[in-house]
N, C-alpha and C positions, 0 to 999 in steps of 0.2 A: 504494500500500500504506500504510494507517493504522499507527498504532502501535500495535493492537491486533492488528493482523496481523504485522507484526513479529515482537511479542514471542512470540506464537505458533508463529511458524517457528522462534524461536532454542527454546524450548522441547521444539518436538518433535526439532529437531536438538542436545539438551542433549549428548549425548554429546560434540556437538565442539565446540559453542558455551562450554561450561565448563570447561576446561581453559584455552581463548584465555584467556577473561576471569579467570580466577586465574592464569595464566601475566601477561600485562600488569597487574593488579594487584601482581604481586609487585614488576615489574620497576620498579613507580613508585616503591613502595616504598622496596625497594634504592635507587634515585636519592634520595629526600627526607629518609632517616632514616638509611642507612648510607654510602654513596656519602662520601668525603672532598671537605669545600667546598675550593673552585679560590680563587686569591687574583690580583690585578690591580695591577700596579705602571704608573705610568706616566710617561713622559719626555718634551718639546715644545720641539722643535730649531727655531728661527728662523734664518732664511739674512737676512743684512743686506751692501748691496751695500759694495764699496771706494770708496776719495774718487773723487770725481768726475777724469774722462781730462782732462790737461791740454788747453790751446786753441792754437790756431796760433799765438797770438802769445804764448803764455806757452814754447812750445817753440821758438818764435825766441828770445825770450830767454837759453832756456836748454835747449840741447840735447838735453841727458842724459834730460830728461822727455818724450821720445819713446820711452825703453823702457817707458812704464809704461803697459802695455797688457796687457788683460785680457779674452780673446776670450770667455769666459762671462760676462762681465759686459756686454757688449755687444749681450747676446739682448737680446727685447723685454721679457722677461720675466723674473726669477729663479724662476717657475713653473716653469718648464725643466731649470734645474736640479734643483729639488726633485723632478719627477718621474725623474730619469735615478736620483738619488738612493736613492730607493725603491723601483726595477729594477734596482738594481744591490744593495743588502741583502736581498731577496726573490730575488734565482734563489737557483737550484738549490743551486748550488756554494757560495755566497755562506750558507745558510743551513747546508749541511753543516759548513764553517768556525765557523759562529757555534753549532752544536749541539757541537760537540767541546772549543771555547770554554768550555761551561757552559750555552749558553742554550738555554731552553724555547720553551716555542708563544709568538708572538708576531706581530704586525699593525702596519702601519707604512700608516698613510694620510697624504691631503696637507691639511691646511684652509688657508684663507683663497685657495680657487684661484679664487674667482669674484670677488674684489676686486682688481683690477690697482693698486689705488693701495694697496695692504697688503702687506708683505713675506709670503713664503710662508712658513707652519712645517708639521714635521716633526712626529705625534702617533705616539706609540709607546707600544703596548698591548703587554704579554709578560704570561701567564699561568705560574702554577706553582702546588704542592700546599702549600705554604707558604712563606710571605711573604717570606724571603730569598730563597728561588731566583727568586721573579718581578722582585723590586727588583734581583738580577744581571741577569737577561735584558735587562729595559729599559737597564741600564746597558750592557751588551757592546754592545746595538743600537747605542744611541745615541755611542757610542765610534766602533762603524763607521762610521757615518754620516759623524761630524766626519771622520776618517782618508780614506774614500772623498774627499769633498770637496777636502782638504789635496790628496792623490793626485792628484786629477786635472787639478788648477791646475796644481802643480807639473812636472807631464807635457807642459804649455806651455811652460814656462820662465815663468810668471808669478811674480814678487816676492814676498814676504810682506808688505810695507805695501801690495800692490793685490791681495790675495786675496779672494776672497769668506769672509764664516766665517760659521761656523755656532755661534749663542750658544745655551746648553740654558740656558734661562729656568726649564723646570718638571724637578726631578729625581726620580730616583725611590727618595725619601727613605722611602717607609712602601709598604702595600698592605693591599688593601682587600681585602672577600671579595666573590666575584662571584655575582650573581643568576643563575646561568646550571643552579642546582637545576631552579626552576620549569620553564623553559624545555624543559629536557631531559626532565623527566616528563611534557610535554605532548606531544613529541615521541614518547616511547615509548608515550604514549594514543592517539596517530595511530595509529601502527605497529599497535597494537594493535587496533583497531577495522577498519582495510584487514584484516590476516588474519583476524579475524572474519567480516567480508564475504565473503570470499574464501571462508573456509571453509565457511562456510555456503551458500555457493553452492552447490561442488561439489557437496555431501551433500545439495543441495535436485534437483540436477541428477541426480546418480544415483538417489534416490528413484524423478525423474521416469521415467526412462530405466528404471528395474525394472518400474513399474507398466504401460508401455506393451507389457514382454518378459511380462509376466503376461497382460496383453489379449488377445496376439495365441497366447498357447499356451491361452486358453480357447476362442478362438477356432477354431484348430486341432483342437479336444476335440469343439467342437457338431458339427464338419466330419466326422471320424472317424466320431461315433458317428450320423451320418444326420440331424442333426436341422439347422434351418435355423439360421443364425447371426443373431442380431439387429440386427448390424450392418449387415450385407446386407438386411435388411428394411428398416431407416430409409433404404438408399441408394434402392433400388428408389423406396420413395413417397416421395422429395426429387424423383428422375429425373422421375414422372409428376405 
């Protein structure tokens, strides 16, 4: 089907065709010109490991540095950490806490996981309708986070000079407005052109389905009134 046929079908199907398209027109609208812009604060928690575990013969020496052991710190990776990290501020429960808190929508990814000789950080994205709520959100995050951490050392019996910590290098001092207008108006142009299709289908489909209940009651008609049906004529000479 060309676009001249296209445009044709939505044409003769204008009754349903124009409504979609000023309905999804509206609705872009609404998102680009009324819609309140969303704002983006963001915080970046670096996990840096504890001194290095004493040696055998630093702990012949001296005893006592046989408690300084830190079984998270002894993964291969403090990726590990960071991801437990991030499943543990992201459940369920964990988020309803942090929603009652104060905080909004917010996204907690991991970077630097593909570099093993990089300490892993913590990126925290929180959204709000203006710029204070989302610079809180990042902040309760990133509070949790550090707490979670402390938490779970601590739940070992590990020390505080062999803890792992967690340093927030970037805070979330300001926020920014997000691009996510565009985005969203294109999303509702999608939406809009599937029920388009959609609709236009139907109405091309029932069209078809009428004309064919038309066919076969004129058909019906020739039959009644004795005369031969045309149809029956082309079948005959296809047969012979």
């Amino acid at each position: 089907m060309d676009l001249f046929s296209l445009l044709g079908t939505l044409w003769r199907h204008k009754w349903v065709s124009i409504p979609v398209v000023l309905l999804t027109l509206a609705g872009m609208g609404y998102v680009l010109a009324l819609r309140p812009p969303t704002y983006e604060a963001k915080a970046d928690i670096l996990l840096t490991n504890p001194p290095a575990a004493p040696t055998a013969f630093q702990i012949s020496q001296d005893p006592s540095l046989a408690k300084m052991n830190n079984p998270l710190a002894n993964l291969a990776s403090l990726t590990y950490v960071a991801e437990v990290l991030i499943n543990s501020v992201t459940a369920p429960a964990a988020k309803a806490e942090l929603t009652q808190a104060g905080a909004s929508g917010y996204q907690v990814v991991l970077d630097n996981a593909s570099q093993s000789n990089v300490p892993p950080a913590i990126d925290v994205v929180a959204t709000g309708r203006k710029p204070r709520p989302a610079m809180r959100s990042a902040q309760l995050v990133a509070t949790a986070i550090s707490s979670e951490l402390h938490q779970l050392q601590a739940s070992q019996n590990v020390r505080n000079n062999d803890m792992i910590t967690a340093v927030e290098y970037v805070t979330p001092s300001s926020a920014t407005k997000s691009s996510g207008k565009l985005e969203t108006a294109a999303g509702v142009a999608a939406i809009g052109l599937i029920l388009l299709l959609v609709t236009v289908s139907m109405a091309q489909g029932r069209e078809e389905q009428k004309n064919r209940r038309s066919r076969r009651e004129r058909r019906s008609d020739y039959r009644e009134g004795g005369h031969r049906d045309p149809a029956d004529s082309e079948a005959e000479v296809a047969r012979r």
